[in-house]
C-alpha positions as CSV (number, residue, x, y, z in Angstrom):
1,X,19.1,-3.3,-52.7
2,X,21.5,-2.5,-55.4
3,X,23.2,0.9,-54.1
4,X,22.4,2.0,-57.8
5,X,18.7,1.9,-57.7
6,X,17.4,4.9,-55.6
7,X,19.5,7.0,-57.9
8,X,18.2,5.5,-60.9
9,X,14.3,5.7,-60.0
10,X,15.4,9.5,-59.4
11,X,17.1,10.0,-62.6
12,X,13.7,8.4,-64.3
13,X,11.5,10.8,-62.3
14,X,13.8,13.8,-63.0
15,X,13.4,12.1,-66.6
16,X,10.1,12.7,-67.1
17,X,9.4,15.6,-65.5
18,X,11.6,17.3,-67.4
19,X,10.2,15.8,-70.5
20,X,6.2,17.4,-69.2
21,X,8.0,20.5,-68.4
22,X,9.5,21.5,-71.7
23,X,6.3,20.3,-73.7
24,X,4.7,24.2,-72.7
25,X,8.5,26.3,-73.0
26,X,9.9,27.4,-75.8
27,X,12.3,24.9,-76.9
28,X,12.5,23.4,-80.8
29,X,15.0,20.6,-79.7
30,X,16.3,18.7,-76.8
31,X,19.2,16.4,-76.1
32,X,20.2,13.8,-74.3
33,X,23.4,12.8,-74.8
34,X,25.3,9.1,-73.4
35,X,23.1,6.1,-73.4
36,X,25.5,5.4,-70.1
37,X,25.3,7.7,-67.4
38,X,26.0,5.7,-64.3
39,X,22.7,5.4,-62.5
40,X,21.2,8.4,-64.6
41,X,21.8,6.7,-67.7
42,X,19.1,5.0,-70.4
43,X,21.3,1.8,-70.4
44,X,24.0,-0.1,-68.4
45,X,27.0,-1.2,-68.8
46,X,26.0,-4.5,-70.9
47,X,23.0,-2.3,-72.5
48,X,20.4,-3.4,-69.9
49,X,17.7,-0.6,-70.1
50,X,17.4,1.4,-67.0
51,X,15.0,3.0,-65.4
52,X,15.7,6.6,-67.3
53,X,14.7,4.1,-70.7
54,X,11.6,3.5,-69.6
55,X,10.9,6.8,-68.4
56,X,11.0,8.3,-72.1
57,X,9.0,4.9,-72.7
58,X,6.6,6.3,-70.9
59,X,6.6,9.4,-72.2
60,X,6.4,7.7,-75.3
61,X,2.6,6.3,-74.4
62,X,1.3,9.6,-74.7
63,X,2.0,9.3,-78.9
64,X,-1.3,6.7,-79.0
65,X,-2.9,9.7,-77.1
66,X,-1.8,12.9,-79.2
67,X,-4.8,15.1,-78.6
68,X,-3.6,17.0,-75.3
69,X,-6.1,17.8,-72.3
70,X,-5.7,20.1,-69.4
71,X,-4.4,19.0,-66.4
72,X,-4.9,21.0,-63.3
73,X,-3.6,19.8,-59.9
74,X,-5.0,20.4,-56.3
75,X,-2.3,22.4,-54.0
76,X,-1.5,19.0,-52.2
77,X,-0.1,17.7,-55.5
78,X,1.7,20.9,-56.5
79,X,5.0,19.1,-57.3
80,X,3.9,16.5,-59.3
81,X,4.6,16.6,-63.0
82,X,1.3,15.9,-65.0
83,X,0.6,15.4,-68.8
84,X,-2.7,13.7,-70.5
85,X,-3.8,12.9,-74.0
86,X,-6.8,11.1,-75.5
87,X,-6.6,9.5,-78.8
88,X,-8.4,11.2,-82.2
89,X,-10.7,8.1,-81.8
90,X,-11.7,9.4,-78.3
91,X,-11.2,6.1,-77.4
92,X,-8.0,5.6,-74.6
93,X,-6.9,8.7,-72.4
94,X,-3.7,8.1,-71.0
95,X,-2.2,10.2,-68.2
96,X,1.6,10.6,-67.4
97,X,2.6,11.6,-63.4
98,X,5.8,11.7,-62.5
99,X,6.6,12.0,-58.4
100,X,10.0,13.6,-58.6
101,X,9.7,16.1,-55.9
102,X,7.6,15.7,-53.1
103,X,6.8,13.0,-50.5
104,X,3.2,12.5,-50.6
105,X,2.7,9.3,-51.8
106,X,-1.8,8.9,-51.4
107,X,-2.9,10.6,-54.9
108,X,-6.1,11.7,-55.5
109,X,-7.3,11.6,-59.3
110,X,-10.6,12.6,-61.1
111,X,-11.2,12.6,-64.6
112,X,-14.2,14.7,-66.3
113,X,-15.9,14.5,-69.6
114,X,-14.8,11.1,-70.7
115,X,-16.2,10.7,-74.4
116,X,-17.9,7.2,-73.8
117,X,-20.8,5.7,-72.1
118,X,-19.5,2.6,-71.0
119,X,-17.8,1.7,-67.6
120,X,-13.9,2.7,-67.7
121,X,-11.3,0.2,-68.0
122,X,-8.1,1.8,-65.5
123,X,-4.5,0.6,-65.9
124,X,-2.1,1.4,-63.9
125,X,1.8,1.1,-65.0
126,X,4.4,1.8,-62.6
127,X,8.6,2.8,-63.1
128,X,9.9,2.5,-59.3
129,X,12.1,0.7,-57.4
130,X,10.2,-2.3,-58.0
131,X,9.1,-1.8,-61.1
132,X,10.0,-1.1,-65.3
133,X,7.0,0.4,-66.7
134,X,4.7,-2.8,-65.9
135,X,0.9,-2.9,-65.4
136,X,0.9,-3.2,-61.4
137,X,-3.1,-2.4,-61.0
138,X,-6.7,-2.6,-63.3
139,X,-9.7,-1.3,-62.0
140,X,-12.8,-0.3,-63.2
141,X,-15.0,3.2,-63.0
142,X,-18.7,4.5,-63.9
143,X,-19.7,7.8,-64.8
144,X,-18.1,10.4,-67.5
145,X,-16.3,11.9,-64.3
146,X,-14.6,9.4,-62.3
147,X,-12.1,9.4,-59.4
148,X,-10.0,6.9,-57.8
149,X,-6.7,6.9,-55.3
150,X,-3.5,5.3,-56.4
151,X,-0.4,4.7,-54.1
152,X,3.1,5.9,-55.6
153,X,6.4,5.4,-54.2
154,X,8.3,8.6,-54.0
155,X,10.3,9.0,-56.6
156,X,8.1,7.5,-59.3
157,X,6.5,7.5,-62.6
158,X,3.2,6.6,-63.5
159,X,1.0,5.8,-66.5
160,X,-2.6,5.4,-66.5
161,X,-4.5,4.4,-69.3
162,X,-8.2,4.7,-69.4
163,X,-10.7,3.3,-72.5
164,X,-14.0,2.2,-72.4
165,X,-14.9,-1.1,-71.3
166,X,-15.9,-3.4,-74.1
Protein backbone atom coordinates (compact mmCIF):
# COMPACT_ATOMS: atom_id res chain seq x y z
CA UNK A 1 0.00 0.00 0.00
CA UNK A 2 1.14 3.38 -1.05
CA UNK A 3 2.60 4.87 2.42
CA UNK A 4 0.34 7.98 1.33
CA UNK A 5 -2.96 6.40 1.51
CA UNK A 6 -3.88 5.93 5.27
CA UNK A 7 -3.10 9.62 5.59
CA UNK A 8 -5.14 10.56 2.76
CA UNK A 9 -8.48 8.49 3.74
CA UNK A 10 -7.82 10.50 7.08
CA UNK A 11 -7.51 13.83 5.61
CA UNK A 12 -10.94 12.91 3.58
CA UNK A 13 -12.67 11.84 6.83
CA UNK A 14 -11.30 14.90 8.83
CA UNK A 15 -12.63 16.48 5.40
CA UNK A 16 -15.97 15.96 5.84
CA UNK A 17 -16.54 16.06 9.21
CA UNK A 18 -15.45 19.19 9.40
CA UNK A 19 -17.61 20.22 6.56
CA UNK A 20 -21.08 18.58 8.90
CA UNK A 21 -19.67 20.31 11.74
CA UNK A 22 -19.55 23.94 10.58
CA UNK A 23 -23.01 23.55 8.77
CA UNK A 24 -24.82 24.20 12.63
CA UNK A 25 -21.77 27.09 13.90
CA UNK A 26 -21.65 30.30 13.22
CA UNK A 27 -19.38 30.70 10.31
CA UNK A 28 -20.36 32.88 6.93
CA UNK A 29 -17.22 31.56 5.06
CA UNK A 30 -14.66 28.85 5.02
CA UNK A 31 -11.41 28.24 3.26
CA UNK A 32 -9.40 25.78 2.04
CA UNK A 33 -6.51 26.89 0.72
CA UNK A 34 -3.68 24.63 -1.73
CA UNK A 35 -5.17 22.10 -4.02
CA UNK A 36 -1.65 20.18 -2.95
CA UNK A 37 -1.27 19.36 0.50
CA UNK A 38 0.77 16.23 0.52
CA UNK A 39 -1.62 13.42 1.44
CA UNK A 40 -4.20 16.05 2.94
CA UNK A 41 -4.48 17.62 -0.27
CA UNK A 42 -7.63 17.73 -2.98
CA UNK A 43 -5.15 16.91 -5.78
CA UNK A 44 -1.57 15.40 -6.51
CA UNK A 45 1.26 16.24 -7.74
CA UNK A 46 0.06 15.61 -11.59
CA UNK A 47 -3.58 16.90 -10.48
CA UNK A 48 -4.92 13.31 -9.73
CA UNK A 49 -7.93 13.97 -7.35
CA UNK A 50 -7.36 12.64 -3.93
CA UNK A 51 -9.29 11.35 -1.54
CA UNK A 52 -9.93 14.95 0.30
CA UNK A 53 -11.62 15.80 -3.60
CA UNK A 54 -14.03 13.41 -3.18
CA UNK A 55 -14.71 14.07 0.26
CA UNK A 56 -16.28 17.70 -0.63
CA UNK A 57 -17.71 15.55 -3.68
CA UNK A 58 -19.53 13.99 -1.29
CA UNK A 59 -20.43 16.63 0.56
CA UNK A 60 -21.54 18.00 -2.57
CA UNK A 61 -24.46 15.10 -2.98
CA UNK A 62 -26.34 16.58 -0.32
CA UNK A 63 -27.14 19.84 -2.98
CA UNK A 64 -29.72 17.25 -4.95
CA UNK A 65 -31.03 16.83 -1.24
CA UNK A 66 -31.28 20.57 0.18
CA UNK A 67 -34.18 20.11 2.56
CA UNK A 68 -32.19 19.11 5.83
CA UNK A 69 -33.53 16.40 8.33
CA UNK A 70 -32.55 15.60 11.84
CA UNK A 71 -30.01 13.19 12.49
CA UNK A 72 -29.78 11.80 15.97
CA UNK A 73 -27.20 9.12 16.73
CA UNK A 74 -27.23 6.21 19.30
CA UNK A 75 -24.21 6.60 22.14
CA UNK A 76 -22.33 3.69 20.28
CA UNK A 77 -22.00 6.08 17.21
CA UNK A 78 -21.24 9.21 19.21
CA UNK A 79 -18.20 10.12 16.95
CA UNK A 80 -19.53 9.73 13.83
CA UNK A 81 -20.14 12.85 11.79
CA UNK A 82 -23.79 12.69 10.36
CA UNK A 83 -25.74 15.04 7.88
CA UNK A 84 -29.09 14.14 5.71
CA UNK A 85 -31.27 15.83 3.20
CA UNK A 86 -34.27 14.90 1.08
CA UNK A 87 -34.97 16.58 -2.09
CA UNK A 88 -38.13 19.29 -2.45
CA UNK A 89 -39.58 16.51 -4.60
CA UNK A 90 -39.52 14.15 -1.54
CA UNK A 91 -38.17 11.84 -3.80
CA UNK A 92 -34.12 10.75 -2.87
CA UNK A 93 -32.89 11.27 0.84
CA UNK A 94 -29.29 11.12 0.91
CA UNK A 95 -27.32 10.66 4.11
CA UNK A 96 -23.54 11.78 4.53
CA UNK A 97 -21.34 9.69 7.53
CA UNK A 98 -18.08 10.29 7.89
CA UNK A 99 -15.96 7.71 10.40
CA UNK A 100 -13.22 10.05 11.35
CA UNK A 101 -12.90 9.20 14.99
CA UNK A 102 -13.71 6.10 16.38
CA UNK A 103 -13.06 2.39 15.62
CA UNK A 104 -16.39 0.86 15.42
CA UNK A 105 -16.82 -0.20 12.09
CA UNK A 106 -20.67 -2.44 12.29
CA UNK A 107 -23.25 0.66 11.89
CA UNK A 108 -26.55 0.42 12.66
CA UNK A 109 -28.98 2.76 10.55
CA UNK A 110 -32.81 3.45 10.64
CA UNK A 111 -34.67 5.87 8.71
CA UNK A 112 -38.42 7.09 9.73
CA UNK A 113 -41.05 8.77 7.87
CA UNK A 114 -39.92 8.22 4.30
CA UNK A 115 -42.47 10.17 2.04
CA UNK A 116 -43.24 7.22 -0.44
CA UNK A 117 -45.04 4.04 -0.48
CA UNK A 118 -43.01 2.00 -2.55
CA UNK A 119 -40.09 -0.35 -1.52
CA UNK A 120 -36.65 1.77 -1.03
CA UNK A 121 -33.95 1.65 -3.39
CA UNK A 122 -30.34 1.83 -0.95
CA UNK A 123 -26.99 2.86 -2.42
CA UNK A 124 -24.21 2.83 -0.80
CA UNK A 125 -21.01 4.93 -1.97
CA UNK A 126 -17.86 4.54 -0.24
CA UNK A 127 -14.33 7.00 0.04
CA UNK A 128 -11.71 4.60 1.80
CA UNK A 129 -8.73 2.96 1.24
CA UNK A 130 -10.17 1.08 -1.46
CA UNK A 131 -12.44 3.28 -2.73
CA UNK A 132 -13.20 7.10 -4.55
CA UNK A 133 -16.73 7.79 -3.88
CA UNK A 134 -18.00 4.56 -5.91
CA UNK A 135 -21.29 2.77 -5.41
CA UNK A 136 -19.87 -0.45 -3.38
CA UNK A 137 -23.52 -1.85 -2.30
CA UNK A 138 -27.58 -1.61 -3.45
CA UNK A 139 -30.11 -3.07 -1.41
CA UNK A 140 -33.55 -2.82 -1.06
CA UNK A 141 -36.06 -1.90 2.13
CA UNK A 142 -40.03 -1.96 2.95
CA UNK A 143 -41.77 0.09 5.27
CA UNK A 144 -41.66 4.14 5.79
CA UNK A 145 -39.13 3.26 8.62
CA UNK A 146 -36.46 1.04 7.59
CA UNK A 147 -33.14 -0.18 9.02
CA UNK A 148 -30.20 -1.88 7.73
CA UNK A 149 -26.28 -2.54 8.85
CA UNK A 150 -23.45 -1.27 6.71
CA UNK A 151 -19.71 -2.19 7.27
CA UNK A 152 -17.21 0.96 7.20
CA UNK A 153 -13.63 0.94 7.26
CA UNK A 154 -12.27 3.21 9.97
CA UNK A 155 -11.43 6.11 8.65
CA UNK A 156 -14.20 6.54 6.02
CA UNK A 157 -16.84 8.38 4.33
CA UNK A 158 -20.08 7.25 3.33
CA UNK A 159 -23.05 8.24 1.15
CA UNK A 160 -26.30 6.71 1.06
CA UNK A 161 -28.82 7.51 -1.19
CA UNK A 162 -32.31 6.33 -0.70
CA UNK A 163 -35.53 6.95 -3.41
CA UNK A 164 -38.35 4.99 -4.00
CA UNK A 165 -38.25 2.05 -6.12
CA UNK A 166 -39.77 2.52 -9.46
Amino acid sequence: MDSQKPKAIEGAAFTASTLIGLQDKKIDQAFLYGGYCGAFGIFDDYGIPGKQFYAMKAFAMLLDAPVRISCTKDSAYKDFDVMAGISESKDQVIILISNFSTKTTDIHYSVSNLPWKTPTQIETYMIDYEFDLELTKTGRAEGTTISFNEVASYPSVAILKLSPVK
